[in-house]
Backbone atoms as SQL, in Angstrom:
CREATE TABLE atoms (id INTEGER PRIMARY KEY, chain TEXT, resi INTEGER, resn TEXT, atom TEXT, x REAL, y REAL, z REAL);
INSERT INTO atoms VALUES
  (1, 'A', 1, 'UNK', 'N', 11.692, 2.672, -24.589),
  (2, 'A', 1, 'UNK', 'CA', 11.525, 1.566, -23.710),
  (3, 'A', 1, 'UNK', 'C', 12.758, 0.693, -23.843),
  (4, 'A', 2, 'UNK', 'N', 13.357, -0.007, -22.562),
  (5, 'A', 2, 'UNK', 'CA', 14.525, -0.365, -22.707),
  (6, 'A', 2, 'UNK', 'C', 13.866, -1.792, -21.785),
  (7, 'A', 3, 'UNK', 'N', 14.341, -2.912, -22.415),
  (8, 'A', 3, 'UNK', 'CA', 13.921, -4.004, -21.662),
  (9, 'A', 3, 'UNK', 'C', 14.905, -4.422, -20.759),
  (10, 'A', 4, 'UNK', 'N', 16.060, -4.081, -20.864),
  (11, 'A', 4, 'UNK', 'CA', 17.323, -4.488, -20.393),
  (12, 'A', 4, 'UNK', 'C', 17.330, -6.336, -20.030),
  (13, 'A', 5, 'UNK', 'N', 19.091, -6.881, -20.554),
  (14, 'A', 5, 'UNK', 'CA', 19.435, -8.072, -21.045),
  (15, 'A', 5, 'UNK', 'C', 18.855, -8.971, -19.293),
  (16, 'A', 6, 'UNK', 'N', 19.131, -10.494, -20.187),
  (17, 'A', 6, 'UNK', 'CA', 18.371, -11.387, -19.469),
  (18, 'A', 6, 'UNK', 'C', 19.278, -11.949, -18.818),
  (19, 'A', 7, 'UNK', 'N', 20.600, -11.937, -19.911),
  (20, 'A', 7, 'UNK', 'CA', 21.717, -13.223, -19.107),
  (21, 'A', 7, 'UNK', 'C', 23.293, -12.187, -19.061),
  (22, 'A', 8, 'UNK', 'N', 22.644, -10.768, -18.466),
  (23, 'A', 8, 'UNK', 'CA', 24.179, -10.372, -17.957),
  (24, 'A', 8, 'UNK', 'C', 23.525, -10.439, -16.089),
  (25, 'A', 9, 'UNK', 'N', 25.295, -10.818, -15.958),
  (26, 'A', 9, 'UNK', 'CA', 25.647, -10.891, -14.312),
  (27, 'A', 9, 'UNK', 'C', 25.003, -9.439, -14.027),
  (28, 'A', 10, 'UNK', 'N', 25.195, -8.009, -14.169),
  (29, 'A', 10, 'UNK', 'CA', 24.860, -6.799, -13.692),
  (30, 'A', 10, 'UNK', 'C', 23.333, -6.701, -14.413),
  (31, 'A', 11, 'UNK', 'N', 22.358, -6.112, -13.689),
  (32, 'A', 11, 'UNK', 'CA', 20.975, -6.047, -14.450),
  (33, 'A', 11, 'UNK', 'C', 20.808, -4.256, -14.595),
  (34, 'A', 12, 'UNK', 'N', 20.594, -3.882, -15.896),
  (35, 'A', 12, 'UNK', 'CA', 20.312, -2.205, -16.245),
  (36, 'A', 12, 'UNK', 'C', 19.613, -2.140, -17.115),
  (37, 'A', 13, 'UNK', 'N', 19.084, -1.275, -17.616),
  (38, 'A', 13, 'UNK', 'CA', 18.618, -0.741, -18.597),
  (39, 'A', 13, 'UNK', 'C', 16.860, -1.201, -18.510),
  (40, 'A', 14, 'UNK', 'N', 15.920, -1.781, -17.475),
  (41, 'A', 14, 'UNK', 'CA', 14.667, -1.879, -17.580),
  (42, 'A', 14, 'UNK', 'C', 14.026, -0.192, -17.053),
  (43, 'A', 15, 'UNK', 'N', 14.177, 0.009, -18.317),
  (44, 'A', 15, 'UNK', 'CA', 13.424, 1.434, -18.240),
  (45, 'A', 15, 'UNK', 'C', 12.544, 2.198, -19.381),
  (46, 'A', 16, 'UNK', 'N', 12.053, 2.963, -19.305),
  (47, 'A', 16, 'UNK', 'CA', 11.134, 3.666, -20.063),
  (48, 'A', 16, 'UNK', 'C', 11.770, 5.070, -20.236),
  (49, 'A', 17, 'UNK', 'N', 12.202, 5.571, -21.086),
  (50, 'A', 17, 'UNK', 'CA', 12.898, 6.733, -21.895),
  (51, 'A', 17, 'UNK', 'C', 12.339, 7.228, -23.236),
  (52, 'A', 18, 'UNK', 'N', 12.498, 8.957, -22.696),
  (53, 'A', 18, 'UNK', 'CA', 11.835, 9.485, -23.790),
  (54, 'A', 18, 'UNK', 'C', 13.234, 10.331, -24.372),
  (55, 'A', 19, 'UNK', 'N', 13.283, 10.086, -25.892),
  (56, 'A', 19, 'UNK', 'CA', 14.054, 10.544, -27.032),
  (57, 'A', 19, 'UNK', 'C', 13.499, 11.955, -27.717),
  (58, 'A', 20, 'UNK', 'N', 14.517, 12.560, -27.283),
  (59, 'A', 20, 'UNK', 'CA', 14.340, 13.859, -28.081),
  (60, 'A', 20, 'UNK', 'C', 15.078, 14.093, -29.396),
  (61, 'A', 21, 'UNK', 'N', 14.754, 15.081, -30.759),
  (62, 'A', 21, 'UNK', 'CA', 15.752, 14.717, -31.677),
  (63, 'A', 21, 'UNK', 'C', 15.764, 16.788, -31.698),
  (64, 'A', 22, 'UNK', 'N', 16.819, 17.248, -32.421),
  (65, 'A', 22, 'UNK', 'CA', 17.306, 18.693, -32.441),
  (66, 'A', 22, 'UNK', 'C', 17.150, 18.453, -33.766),
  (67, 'A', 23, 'UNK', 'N', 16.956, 19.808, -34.320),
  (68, 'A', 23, 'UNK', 'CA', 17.085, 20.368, -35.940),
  (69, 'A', 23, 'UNK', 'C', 18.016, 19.611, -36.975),
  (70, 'A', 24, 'UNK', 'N', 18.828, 19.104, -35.923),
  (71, 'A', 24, 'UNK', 'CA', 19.907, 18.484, -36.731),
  (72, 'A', 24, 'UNK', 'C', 20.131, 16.735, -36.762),
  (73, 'A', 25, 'UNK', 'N', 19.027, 16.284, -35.878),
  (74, 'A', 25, 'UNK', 'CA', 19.164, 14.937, -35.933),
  (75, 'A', 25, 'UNK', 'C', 19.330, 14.674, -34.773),
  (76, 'A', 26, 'UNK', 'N', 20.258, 15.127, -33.843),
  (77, 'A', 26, 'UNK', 'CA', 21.483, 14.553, -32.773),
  (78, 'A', 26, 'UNK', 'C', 19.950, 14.440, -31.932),
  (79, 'A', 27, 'UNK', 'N', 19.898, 13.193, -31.259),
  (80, 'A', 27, 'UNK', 'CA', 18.674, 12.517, -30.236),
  (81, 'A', 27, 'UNK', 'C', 19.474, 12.880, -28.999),
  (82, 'A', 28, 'UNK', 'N', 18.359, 12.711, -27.877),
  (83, 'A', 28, 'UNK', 'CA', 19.419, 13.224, -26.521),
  (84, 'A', 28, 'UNK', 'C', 17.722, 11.823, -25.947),
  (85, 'A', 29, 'UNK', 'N', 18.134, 11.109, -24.969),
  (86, 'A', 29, 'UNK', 'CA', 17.712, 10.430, -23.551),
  (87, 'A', 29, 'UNK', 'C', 17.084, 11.107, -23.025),
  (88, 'A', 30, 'UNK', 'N', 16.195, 11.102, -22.261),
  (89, 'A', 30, 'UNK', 'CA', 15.804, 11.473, -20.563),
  (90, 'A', 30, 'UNK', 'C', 14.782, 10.246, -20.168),
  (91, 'A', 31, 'UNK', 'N', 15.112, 10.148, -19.329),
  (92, 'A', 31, 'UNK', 'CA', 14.598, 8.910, -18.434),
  (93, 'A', 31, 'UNK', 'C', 12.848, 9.726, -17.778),
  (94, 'A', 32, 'UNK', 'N', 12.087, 8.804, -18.365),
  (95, 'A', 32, 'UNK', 'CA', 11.103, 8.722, -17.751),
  (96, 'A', 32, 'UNK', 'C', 10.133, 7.824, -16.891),
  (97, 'A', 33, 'UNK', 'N', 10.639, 6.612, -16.891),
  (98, 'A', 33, 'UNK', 'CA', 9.800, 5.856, -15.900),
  (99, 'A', 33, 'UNK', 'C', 11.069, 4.780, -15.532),
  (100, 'A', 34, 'UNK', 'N', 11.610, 5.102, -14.087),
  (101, 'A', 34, 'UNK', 'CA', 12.679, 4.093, -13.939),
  (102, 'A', 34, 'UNK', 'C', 12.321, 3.445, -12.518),
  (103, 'A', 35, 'UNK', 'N', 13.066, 3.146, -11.715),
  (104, 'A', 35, 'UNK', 'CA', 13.280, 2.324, -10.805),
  (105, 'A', 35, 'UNK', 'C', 12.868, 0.817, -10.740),
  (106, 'A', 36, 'UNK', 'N', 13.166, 0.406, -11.784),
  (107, 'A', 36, 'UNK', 'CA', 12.760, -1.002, -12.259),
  (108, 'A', 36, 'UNK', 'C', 13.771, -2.486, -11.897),
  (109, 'A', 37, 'UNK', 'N', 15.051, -1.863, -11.589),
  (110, 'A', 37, 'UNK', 'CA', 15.782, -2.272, -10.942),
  (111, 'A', 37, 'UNK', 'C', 16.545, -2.295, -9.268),
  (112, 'A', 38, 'UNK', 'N', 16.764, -2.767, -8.896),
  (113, 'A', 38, 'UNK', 'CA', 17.277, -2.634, -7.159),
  (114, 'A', 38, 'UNK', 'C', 18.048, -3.561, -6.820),
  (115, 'A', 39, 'UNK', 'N', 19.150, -3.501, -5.816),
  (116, 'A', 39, 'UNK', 'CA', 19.686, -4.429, -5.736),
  (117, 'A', 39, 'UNK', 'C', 20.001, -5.715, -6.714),
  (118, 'A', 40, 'UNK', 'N', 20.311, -5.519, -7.606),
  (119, 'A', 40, 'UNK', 'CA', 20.909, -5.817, -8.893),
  (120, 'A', 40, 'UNK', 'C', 19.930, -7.399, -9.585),
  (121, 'A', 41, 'UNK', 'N', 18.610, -6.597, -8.689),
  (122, 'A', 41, 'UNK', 'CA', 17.436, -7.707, -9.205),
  (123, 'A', 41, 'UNK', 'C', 16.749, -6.685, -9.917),
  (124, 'A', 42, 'UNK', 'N', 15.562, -7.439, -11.118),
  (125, 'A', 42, 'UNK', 'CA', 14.664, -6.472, -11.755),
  (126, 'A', 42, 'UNK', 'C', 13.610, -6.632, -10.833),
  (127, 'A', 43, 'UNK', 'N', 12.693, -5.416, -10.895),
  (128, 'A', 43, 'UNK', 'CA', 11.246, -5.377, -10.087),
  (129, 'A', 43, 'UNK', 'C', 10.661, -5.018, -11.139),
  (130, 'A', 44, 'UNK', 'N', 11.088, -4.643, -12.818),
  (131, 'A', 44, 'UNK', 'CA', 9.924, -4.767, -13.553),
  (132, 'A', 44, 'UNK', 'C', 10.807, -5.018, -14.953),
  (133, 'A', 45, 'UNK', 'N', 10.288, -5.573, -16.055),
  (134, 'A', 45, 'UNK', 'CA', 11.038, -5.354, -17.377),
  (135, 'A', 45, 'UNK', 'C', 9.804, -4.888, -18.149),
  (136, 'A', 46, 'UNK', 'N', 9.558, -3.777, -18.811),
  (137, 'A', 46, 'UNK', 'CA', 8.638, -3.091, -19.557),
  (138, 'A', 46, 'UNK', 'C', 9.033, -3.685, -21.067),
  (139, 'A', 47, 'UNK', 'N', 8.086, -4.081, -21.821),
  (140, 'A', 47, 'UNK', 'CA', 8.045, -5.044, -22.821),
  (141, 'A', 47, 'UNK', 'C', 7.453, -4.101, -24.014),
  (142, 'A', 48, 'UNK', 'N', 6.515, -3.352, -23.736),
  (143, 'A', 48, 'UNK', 'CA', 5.953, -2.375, -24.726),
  (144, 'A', 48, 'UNK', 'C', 5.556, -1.036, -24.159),
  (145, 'A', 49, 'UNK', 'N', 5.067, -0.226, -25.098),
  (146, 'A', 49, 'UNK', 'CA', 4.281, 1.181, -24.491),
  (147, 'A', 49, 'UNK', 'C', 3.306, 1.367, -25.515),
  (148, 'A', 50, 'UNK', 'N', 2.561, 1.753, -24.944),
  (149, 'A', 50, 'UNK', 'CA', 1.205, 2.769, -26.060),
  (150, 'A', 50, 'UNK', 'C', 0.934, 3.811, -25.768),
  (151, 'A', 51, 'UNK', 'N', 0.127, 4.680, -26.263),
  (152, 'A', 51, 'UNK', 'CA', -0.088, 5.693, -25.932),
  (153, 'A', 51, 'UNK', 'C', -1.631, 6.144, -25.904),
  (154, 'A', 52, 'UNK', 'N', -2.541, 6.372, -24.974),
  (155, 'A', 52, 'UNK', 'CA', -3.832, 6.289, -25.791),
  (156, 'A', 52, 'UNK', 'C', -4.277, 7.539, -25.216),
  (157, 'A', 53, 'UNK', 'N', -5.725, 7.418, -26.437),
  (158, 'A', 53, 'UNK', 'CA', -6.330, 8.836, -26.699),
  (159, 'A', 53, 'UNK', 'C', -6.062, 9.853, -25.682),
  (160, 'A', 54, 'UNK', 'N', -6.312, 9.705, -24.223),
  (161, 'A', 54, 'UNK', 'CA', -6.444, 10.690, -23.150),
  (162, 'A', 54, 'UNK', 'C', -5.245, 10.966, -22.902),
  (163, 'A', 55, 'UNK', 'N', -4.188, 10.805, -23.217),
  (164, 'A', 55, 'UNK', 'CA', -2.840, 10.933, -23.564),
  (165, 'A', 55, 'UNK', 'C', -1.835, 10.554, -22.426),
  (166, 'A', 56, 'UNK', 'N', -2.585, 8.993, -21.668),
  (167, 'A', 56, 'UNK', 'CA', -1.952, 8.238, -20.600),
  (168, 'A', 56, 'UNK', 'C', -1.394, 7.541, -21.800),
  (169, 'A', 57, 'UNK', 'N', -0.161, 7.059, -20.697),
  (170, 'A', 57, 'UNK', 'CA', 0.953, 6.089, -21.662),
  (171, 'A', 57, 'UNK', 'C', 0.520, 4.241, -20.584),
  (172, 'A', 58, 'UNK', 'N', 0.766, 3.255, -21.319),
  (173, 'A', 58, 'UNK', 'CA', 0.574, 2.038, -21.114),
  (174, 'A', 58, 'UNK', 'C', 1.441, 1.220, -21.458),
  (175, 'A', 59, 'UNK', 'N', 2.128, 0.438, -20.231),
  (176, 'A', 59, 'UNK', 'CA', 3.867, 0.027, -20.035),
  (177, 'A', 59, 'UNK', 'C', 3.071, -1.703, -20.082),
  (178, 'A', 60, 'UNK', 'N', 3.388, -2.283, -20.461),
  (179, 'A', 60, 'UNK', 'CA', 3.388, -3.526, -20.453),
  (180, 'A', 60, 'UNK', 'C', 5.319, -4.197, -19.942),
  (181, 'A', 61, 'UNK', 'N', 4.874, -5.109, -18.753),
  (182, 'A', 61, 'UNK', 'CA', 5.912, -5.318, -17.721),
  (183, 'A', 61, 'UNK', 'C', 5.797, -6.790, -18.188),
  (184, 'A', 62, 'UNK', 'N', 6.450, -7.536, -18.684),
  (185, 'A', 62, 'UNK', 'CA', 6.484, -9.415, -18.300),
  (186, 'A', 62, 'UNK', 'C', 7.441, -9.862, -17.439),
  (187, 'A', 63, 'UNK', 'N', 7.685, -9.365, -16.952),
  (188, 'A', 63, 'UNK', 'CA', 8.416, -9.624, -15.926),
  (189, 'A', 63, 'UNK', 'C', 7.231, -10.127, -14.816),
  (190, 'A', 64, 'UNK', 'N', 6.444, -9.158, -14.197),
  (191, 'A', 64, 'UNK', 'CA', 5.117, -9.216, -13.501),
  (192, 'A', 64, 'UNK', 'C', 3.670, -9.527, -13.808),
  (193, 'A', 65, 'UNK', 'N', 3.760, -9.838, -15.815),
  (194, 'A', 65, 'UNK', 'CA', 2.601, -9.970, -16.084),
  (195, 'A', 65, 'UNK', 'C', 1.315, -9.437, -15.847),
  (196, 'A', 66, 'UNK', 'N', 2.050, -8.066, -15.551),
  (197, 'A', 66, 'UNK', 'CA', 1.168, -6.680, -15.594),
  (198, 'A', 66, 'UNK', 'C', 1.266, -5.468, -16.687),
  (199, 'A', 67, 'UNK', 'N', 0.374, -4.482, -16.486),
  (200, 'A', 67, 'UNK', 'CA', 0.117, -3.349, -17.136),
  (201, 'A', 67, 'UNK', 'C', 0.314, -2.097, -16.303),
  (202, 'A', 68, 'UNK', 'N', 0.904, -1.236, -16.925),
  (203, 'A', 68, 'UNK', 'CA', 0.547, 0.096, -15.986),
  (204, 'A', 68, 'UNK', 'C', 0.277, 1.288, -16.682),
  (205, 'A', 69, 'UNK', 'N', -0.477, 2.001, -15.739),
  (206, 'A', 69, 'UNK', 'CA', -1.202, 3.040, -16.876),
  (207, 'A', 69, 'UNK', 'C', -0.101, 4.674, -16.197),
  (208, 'A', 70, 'UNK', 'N', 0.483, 5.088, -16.528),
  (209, 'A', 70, 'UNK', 'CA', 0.637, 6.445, -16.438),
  (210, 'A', 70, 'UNK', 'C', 0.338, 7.466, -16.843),
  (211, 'A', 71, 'UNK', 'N', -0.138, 8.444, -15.911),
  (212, 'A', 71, 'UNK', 'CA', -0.750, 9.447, -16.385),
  (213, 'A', 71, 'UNK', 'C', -1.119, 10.457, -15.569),
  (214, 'A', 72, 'UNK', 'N', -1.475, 12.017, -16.178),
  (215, 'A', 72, 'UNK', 'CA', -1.146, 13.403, -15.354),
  (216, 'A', 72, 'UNK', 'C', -2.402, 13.685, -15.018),
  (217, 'A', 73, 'UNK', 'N', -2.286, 14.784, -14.031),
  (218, 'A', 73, 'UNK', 'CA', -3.144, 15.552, -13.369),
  (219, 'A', 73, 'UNK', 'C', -3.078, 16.884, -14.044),
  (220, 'A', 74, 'UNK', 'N', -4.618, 17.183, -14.132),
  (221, 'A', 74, 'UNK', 'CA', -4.003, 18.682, -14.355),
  (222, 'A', 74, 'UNK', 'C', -4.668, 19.545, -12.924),
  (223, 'A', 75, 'UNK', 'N', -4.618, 20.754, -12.742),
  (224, 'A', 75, 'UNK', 'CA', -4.556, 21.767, -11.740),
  (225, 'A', 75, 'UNK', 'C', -5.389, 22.564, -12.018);
């Protein structure tokens, strides 16, 4: 989870990213819950995550003073 800064002129980094680590340590990124930014305004800053039992994840935003629940379908 990346809250990204409050008092830079350019706004980045409000995102949700999952960290992978290899045998050897070396972590690699991949972006999993983004578009939080637009037009160099935020539309969300994610503040925390959880993870619960049913294995939905839960983004806490203060930016919006909301919650969001993500989570899969299966087939």
């Amino acid at each position: 989870m990346r809250h990204g800064p409050w008092n830079r002129t350019k706004k980045y980094a409000a995102d949700v990213v999952a960290v992978f680590t290899d045998a050897k340590g070396n972590a690699k990124m991949e972006p999993f819950l983004t578009g939080l930014v637009a037009n160099n305004e935020y539309l969300g800053r994610p503040a925390d995550v959880m993870v619960m039992k049913d294995g939905s994840l839960l983004v806490s935003d203060d930016h919006n003073g909301a919650i969001y629940r993500v989570s899969y379908g299966r087939k």
